[in-house]
N, C-alpha and C positions, 0 to 999 in steps of 0.2 A: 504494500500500500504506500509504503514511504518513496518507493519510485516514482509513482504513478504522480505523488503530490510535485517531485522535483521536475517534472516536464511542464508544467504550464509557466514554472520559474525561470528555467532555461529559457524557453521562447519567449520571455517577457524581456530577456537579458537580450538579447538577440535583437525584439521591435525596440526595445529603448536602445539599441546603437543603433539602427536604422533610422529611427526616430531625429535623433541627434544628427547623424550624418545627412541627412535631406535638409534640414534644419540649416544645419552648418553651410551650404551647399548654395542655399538662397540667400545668405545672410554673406556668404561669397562675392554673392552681384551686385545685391544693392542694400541699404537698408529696406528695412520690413518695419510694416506696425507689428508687434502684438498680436491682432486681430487678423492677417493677411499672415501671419504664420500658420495661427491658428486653424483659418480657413486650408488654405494650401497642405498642410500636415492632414489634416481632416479628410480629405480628399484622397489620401494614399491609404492612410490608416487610419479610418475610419472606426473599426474593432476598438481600439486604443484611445478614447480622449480623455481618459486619468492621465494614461502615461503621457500625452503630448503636454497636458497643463505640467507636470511635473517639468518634463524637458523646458517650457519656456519660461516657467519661472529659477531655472540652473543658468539660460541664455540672459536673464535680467538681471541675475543676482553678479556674476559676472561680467557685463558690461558688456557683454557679446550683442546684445539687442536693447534697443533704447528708441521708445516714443520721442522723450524731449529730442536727440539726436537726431531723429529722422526728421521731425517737423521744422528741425531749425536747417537742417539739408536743405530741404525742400523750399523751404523758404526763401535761401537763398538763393537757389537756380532759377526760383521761378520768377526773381526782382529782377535776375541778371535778365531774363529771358523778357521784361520789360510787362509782367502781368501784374494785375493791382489785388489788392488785400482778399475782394471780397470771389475773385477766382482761386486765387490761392487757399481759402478757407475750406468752401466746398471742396476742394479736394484732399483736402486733411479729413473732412469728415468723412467724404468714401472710403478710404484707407482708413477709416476707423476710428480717427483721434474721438474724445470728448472734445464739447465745448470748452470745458477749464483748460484741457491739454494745448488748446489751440489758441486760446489767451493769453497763456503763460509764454507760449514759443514767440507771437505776437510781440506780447512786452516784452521778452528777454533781446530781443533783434532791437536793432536802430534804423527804424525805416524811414523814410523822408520821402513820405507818398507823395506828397507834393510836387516834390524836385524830379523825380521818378513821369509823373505824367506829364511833365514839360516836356524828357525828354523821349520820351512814346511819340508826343504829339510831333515835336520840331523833326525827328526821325521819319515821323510817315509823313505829315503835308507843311515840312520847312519852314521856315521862320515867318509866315504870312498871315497875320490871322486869318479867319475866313470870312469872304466877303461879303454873304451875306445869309441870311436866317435859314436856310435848307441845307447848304455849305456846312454850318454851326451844329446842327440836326446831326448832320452824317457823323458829322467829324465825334460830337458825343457819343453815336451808339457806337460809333468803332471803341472809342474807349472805354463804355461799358461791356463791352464784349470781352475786353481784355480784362477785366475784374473790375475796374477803377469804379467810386460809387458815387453820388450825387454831389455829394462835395466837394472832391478831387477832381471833377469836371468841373464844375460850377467856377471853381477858382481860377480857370484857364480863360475865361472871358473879362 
């Protein structure tokens, strides 16, 4: 009988290094939420969501996977890439973040949304303003497309 108990221990030994290793693997390419591990580990092993919560709370405890990290990544490719706060948010929340999580990485950043959609704006239609009320139109929904929100436009006139 005492065999019989050691065989679902061994295989457990076994998905928790598989576990770990797919884990490690994704965590290779890019950062991950949390939540996008959890889904993605779910999806191979499926059997296992004790052991996956274990495995990601060993990848937090370590340092190996980090929300605030990822969010402040993100953050910052997505300024470089010329997008405004309120696209960058939604996409923290897809990927999982909370709202607190995406506050904090917010305030911990030094953005200067402002300065940011001048130069979105001078980049796509040049130092001109636009000449007149349909021009102004466009020229806002392009920049609310790009995240930027009523006030960070509004400022530009």
């Amino acid at each position: 009988m005492s065999h019989l108990s050691l065989v679902p221990e061994r295989l457990s030994g076994t998905l928790r290094d598989d576990i770990r290793r797919v884990a490690m693997d994704l965590l290779a390419r890019r950062e991950h939420t949390r939540a996008e591990l959890n889904r993605k580990l779910l999806r191979q092993f499926s059997s296992a969501p004790a052991l996956i919560e274990e495995e990601l709370i060993k990848l937090r405890d370590k340092g190996l996977q980090s929300d605030a990290r990822l969010a402040e990544v993100l953050i910052r490719s997505r300024v470089s890439r010329g997008q405004g706060p309120v696209k960058i948010q939604a996409e923290l929340r897809r990927q999982g973040l909370s709202d607190n999580e995406i506050k904090l990485a917010f305030e911990t950043g030094e953005f200067d949304w402002f300065t940011l959609i001048i130069e979105v704006s001078r980049k796509r239609y040049g130092e001109a303003p636009p000449s007149n009320a349909k021009e102004r139109a466009k020229r806002g929904r392009f920049l609310q497309q790009r995240g930027f929100n009523f006030e960070h436009i509004s400022s530009l006139s």
